[in-house]
C-alpha positions as CSV (number, residue, x, y, z in Angstrom):
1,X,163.6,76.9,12.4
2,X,164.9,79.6,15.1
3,X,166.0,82.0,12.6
4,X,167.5,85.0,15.3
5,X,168.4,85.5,18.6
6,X,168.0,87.7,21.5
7,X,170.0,86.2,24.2
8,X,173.6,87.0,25.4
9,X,176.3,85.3,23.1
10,X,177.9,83.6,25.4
11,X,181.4,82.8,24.1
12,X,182.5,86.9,24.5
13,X,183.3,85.7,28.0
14,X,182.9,82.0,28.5
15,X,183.4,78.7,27.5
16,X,180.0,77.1,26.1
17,X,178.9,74.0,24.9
18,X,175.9,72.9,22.2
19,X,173.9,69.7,21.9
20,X,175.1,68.5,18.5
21,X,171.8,66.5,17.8
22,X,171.2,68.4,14.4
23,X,174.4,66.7,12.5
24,X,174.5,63.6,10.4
25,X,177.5,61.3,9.7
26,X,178.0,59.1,6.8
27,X,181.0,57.3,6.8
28,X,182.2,56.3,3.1
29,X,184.4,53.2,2.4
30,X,185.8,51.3,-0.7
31,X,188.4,51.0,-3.2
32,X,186.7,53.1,-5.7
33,X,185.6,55.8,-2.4
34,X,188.1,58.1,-3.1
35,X,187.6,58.3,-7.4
36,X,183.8,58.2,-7.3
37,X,183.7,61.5,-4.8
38,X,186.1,63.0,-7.1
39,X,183.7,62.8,-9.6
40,X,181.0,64.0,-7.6
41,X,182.2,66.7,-5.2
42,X,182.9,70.4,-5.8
43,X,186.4,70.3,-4.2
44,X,190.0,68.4,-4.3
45,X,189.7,65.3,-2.3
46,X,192.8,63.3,-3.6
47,X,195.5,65.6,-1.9
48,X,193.6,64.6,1.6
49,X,195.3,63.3,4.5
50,X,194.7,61.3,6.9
51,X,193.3,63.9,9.8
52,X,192.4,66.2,7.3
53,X,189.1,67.8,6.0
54,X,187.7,70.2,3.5
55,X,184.4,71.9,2.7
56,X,182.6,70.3,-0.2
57,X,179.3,70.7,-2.3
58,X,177.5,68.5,-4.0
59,X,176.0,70.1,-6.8
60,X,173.1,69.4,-9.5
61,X,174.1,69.8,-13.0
62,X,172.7,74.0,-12.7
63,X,175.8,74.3,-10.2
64,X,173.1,75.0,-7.4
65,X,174.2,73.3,-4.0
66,X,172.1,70.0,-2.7
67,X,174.4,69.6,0.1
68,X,177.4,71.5,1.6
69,X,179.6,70.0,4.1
70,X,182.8,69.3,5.4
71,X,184.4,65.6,4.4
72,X,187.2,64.4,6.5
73,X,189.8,61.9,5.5
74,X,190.4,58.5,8.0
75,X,192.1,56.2,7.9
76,X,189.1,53.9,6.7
77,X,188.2,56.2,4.1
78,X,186.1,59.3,4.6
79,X,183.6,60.7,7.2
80,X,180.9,63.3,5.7
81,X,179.9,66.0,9.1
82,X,176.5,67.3,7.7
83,X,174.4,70.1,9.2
84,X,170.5,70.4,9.2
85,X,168.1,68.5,7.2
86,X,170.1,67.8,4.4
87,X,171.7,64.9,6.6
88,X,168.7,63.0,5.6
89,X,169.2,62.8,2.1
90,X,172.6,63.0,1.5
91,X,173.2,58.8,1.9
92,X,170.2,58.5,-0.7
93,X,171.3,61.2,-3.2
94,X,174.9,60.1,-3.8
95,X,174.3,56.5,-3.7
96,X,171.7,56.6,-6.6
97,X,174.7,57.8,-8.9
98,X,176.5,54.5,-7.7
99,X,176.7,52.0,-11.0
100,X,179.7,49.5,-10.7
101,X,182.3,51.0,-8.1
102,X,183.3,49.3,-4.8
103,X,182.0,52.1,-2.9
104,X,179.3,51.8,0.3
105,X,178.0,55.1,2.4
106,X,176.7,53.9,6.0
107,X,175.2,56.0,8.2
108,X,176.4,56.7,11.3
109,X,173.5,58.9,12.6
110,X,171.9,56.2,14.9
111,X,174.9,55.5,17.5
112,X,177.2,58.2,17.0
113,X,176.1,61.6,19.0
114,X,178.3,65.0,19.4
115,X,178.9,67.6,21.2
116,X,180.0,71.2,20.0
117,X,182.9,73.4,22.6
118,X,183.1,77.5,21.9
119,X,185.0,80.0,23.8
120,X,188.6,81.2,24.0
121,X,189.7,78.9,26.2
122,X,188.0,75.5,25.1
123,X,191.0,74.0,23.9
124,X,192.5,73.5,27.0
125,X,190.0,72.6,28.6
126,X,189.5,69.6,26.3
127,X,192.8,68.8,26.5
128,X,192.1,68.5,30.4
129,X,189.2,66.4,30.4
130,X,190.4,64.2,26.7
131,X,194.0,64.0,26.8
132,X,193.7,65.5,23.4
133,X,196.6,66.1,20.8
134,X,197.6,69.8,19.7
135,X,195.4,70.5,16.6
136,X,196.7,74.0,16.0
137,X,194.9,74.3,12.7
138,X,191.3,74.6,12.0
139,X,190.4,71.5,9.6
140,X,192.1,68.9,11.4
141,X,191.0,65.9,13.8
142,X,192.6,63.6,16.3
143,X,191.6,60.9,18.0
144,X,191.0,61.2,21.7
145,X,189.6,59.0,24.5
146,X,187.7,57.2,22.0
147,X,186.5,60.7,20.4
148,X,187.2,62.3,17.5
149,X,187.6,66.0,18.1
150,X,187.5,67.8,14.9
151,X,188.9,71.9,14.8
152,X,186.3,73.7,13.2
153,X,186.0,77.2,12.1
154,X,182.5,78.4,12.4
155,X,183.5,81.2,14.9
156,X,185.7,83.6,15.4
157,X,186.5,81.9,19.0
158,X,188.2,78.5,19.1
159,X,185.6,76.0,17.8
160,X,185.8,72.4,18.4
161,X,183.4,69.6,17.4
162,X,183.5,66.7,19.4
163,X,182.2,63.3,17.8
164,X,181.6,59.6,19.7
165,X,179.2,57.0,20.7
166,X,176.1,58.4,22.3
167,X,176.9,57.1,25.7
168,X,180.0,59.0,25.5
169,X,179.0,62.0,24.3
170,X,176.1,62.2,26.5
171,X,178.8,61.7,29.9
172,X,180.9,64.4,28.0
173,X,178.2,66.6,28.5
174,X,177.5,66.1,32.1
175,X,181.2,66.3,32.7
176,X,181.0,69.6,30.5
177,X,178.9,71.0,33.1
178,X,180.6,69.9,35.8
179,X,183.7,71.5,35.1
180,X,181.5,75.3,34.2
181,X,181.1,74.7,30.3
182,X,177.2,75.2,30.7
183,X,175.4,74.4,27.6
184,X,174.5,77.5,24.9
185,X,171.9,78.2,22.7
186,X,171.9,77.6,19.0
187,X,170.8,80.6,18.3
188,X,174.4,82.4,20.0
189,X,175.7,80.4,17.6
190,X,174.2,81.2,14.7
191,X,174.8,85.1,15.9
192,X,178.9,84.0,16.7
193,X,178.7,82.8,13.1
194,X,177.5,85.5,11.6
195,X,180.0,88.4,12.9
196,X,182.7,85.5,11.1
197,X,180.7,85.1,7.7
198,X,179.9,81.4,8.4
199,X,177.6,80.2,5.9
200,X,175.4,77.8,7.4
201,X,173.2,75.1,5.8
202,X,169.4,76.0,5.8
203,X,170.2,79.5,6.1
204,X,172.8,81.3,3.8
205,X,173.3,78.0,1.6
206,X,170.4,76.4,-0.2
207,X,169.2,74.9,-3.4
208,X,168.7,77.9,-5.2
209,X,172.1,79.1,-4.9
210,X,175.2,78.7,-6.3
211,X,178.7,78.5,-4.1
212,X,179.9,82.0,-5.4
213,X,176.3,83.6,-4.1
214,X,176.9,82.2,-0.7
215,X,180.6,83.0,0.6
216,X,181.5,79.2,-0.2
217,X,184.8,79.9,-2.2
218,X,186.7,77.9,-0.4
219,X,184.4,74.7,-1.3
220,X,185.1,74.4,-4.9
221,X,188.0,73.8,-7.4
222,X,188.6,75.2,-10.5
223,X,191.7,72.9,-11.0
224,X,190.2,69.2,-10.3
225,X,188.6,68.8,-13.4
226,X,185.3,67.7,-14.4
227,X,182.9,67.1,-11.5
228,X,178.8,67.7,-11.4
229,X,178.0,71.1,-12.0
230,X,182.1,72.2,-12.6
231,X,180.5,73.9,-16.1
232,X,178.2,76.4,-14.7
233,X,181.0,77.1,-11.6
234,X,183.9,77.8,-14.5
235,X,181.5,80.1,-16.3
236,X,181.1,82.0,-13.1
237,X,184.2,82.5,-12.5
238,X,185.4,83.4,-15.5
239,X,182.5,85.9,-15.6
240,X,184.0,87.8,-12.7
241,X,181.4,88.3,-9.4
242,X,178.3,86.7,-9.7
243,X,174.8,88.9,-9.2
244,X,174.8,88.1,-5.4
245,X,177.2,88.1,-2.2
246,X,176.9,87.2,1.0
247,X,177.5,90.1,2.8
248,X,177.0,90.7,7.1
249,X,174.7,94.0,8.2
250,X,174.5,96.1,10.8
251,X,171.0,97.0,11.5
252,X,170.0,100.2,13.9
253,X,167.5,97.9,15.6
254,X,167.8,96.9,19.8
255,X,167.6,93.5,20.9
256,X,164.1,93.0,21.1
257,X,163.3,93.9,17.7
258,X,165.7,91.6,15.5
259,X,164.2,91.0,11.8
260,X,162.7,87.7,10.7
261,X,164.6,85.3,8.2
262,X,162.8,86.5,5.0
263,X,162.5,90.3,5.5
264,X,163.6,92.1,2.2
265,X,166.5,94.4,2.5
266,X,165.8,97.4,0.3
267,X,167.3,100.1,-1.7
268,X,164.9,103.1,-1.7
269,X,162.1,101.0,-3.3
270,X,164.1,98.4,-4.8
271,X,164.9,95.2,-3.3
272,X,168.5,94.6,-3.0
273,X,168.4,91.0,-1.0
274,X,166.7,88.9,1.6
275,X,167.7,88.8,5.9
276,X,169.1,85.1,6.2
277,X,169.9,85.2,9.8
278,X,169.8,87.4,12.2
279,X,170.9,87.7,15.3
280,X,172.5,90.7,18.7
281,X,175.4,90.6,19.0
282,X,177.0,91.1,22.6
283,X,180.3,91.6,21.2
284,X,179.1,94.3,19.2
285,X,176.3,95.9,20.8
286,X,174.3,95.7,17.6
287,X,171.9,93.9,16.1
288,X,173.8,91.9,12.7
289,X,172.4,89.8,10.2
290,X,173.4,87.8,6.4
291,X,172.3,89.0,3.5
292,X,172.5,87.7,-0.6
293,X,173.0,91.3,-1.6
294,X,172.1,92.2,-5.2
295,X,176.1,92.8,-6.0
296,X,175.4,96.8,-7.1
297,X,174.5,97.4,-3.8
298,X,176.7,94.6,-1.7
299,X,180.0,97.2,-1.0
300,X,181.2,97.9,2.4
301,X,179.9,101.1,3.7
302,X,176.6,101.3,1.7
303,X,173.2,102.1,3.5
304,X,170.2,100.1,3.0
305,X,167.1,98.9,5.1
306,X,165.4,96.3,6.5
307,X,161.6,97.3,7.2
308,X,162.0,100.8,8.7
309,X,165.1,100.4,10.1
310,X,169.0,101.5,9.0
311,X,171.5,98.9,7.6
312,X,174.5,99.2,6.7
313,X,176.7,96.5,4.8
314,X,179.7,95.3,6.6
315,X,183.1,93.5,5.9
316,X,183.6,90.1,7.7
317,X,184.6,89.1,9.8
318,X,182.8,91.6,11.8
């Protein structure tokens, strides 16, 4: 797993595209679809409309996240966008908890591909090439040339995700090129995401954390009712902060010298949190990273380290 990166991030002055091979889709259908994920999910699905999505965990019954993800309502039913590994689980996992409802999960993952656009002015330039509707806020889809082009808001710059059949997708990208939208790296990317706060599967969000630890708010409802692991996530917040935030750094470190996914971030001797991904940031001119801070030591302004070099904890977006 590429954990940091030292290239230029390209989308502080150009479009840019990225090989969406990493995602997983899992369409869900049925008359009792839209009850059963109630029941399972972290946040409100009911209020969805069609061309519509929200972020959503499924949690075990500690409140600790087995897969985060944004669901999308169609007019079929649903479509679940998942990042990373946990793509090839999800299908498995929430179908086991399947006893009598009409509901069926199908994975999409064998003939649907994507393709991810970045940069100020990628919307028009979809718009050009897709004859794509307006989608002026992020969490919305339309249909377009036999697409889906979902607004996404992993970046601070204008973020679109473009799903389809492979043989699509894959002219998309040639045509990408064509017209100057050369293809990125992952890891600019993951260093875009960062400056925002983006927590990303496999990185900021695993299964030893809860929502609260890793900046996913936004992912949970403490109005729904009763859902798997809703106990643990009411306690929480009623409790106030939990004992870790995601929080961004700025490290005193050049380009060539960006810490590893793993290295402890220290107070003095004690060990406040853990680098989660790292990156340089062009934008910036510094090298920036995500951290689980130990909350005593996660407010903007103070100093810490990472190995022997300065850090100090920033506000997002960056």
């Amino acid at each position: 797993m590429t954990t940091h990166s030292n290239d230029p991030t390209p989308a502080a002055n150009q479009n840019f595209h990225l090989d969406g091979q990493d995602f997983g889709y899992v369409e869900i259908r049925g008359d009792d679809a839209q009850d059963y994920l109630h029941r399972q999910l972290s946040n409100e699905i009911r209020d969805l409309q069609p061309g519509v999505g929200r972020p959503m965990c499924y949690l075990n019954v500690q409140g600790r996240i087995r897969h985060y993800f944004n669901l999308w309502k169609t007019t079929e039913g649903y479509l679940a966008i998942l990042a990373g590994e946990q793509r090839r689980t999800f299908v498995e996992e929430m179908d086991r908890m399947v006893f009598r409802e009409k509901i069926e999960f199908i994975d999409r993952g064998g003939d649907l591909d994507s393709v991810v656009v970045i940069g100020p002015d990628s919307f028009s330039a979809l718009s050009r090439l897709l004859s794509m509707a307006p989608l002026p806020e992020e969490l919305e889809f339309s249909e377009a040339s036999g697409d889906r082009v979902f607004r996404v808001g992993w970046t601070q710059e204008p973020t679109f995700h473009i799903v389809g059949d492979r043989e699509r997708i894959q002219s998309l990208k040639s045509i990408l090129e064509s017209e100057e939208i050369p293809l990125g790296e992952w890891r600019a990317f993951h260093t875009l995401r960062i400056e925002k706060g983006t927590p990303w599967p496999g990185y900021e969000v695993n299964e030893t954390m809860i929502p609260y630890e890793c900046g996913l708010d936004e992912a949970v409802s403490l109005t729904k009712g009763c859902y798997v692991g809703q106990e643990v996530i009411a306690r929480m917040a009623n409790l106030g902060t939990p004992p870790r935030l995601l929080r961004g750094l700025h490290i005193d470190s050049n380009r060539d010298d960006i810490p590893e996914q793993g290295t402890p971030v220290r107070e003095g001797d004690i060990v406040a949190g853990e680098i989660l991904t790292s990156g340089f940031s062009e934008r910036l001119n510094a090298a920036v990273a995500t951290s689980s801070i130990r909350k005593k030591f996660s407010k903007e302004g103070t100093m810490l380290s990472v190995g022997d070099r300065a850090a100090r904890v920033v506000a997002y977006p960056m």
